[in-house]
N, C-alpha and C positions, 0 to 999 in steps of 0.2 A: 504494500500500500504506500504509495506518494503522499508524504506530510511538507507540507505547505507551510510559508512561515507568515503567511496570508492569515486574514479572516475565515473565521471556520463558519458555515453558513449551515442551519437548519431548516429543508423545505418541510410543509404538509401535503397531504394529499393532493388539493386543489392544483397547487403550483406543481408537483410531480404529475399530473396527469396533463397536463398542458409539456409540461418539457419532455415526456416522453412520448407524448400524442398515444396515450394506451386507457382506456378506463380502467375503474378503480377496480372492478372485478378480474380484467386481465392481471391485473398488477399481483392483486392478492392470490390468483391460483399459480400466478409463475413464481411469488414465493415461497404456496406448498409444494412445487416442483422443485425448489433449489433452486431457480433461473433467475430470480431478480435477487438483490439485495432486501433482506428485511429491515424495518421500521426497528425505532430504538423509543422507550418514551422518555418523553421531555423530563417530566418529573418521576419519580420512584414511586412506584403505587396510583400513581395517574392515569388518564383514560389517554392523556393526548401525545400521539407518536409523531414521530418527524423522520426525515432522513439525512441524511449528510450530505450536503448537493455535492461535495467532492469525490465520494461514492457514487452517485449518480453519474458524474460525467465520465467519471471510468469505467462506468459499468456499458455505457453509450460507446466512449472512445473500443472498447475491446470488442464491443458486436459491429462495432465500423470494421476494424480492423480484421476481422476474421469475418466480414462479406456477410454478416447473418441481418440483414434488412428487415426479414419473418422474422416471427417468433415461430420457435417448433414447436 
């Protein structure tokens, strides 16, 4: 994993479904597949998750990179 000495930025859903152009139901059965990155919650014992948009762009840059446009 690339550590940034950057700001660390947390998205929600909303903003992850727009950056990855996938709905929230795709999102959520490609992380009981393994295939996406799972959500982390904000607080400990809290309802509200986020993801690490630096996670997210590598997660994007490596399905560029290996030609996978689909999801399988």
């Amino acid at each position: 994993m690339m550590i940034s000495h950057g700001r660390v930025r947390t998205i929600r859903m909303r903003e992850l479904t727009q950056k990855v152009n996938l709905r929230p139901s795709t999102i959520y059965a490609l992380i009981a597949e393994g295939k996406f990155p799972p959500s982390h919650k904000l607080v400990p014992g809290g309802r509200a998750a986020g993801w690490l948009e630096s996670t997210i762009d590598e997660w994007l840059i490596d399905r560029s990179q290996k030609g996978q446009g689909d999801i399988d």
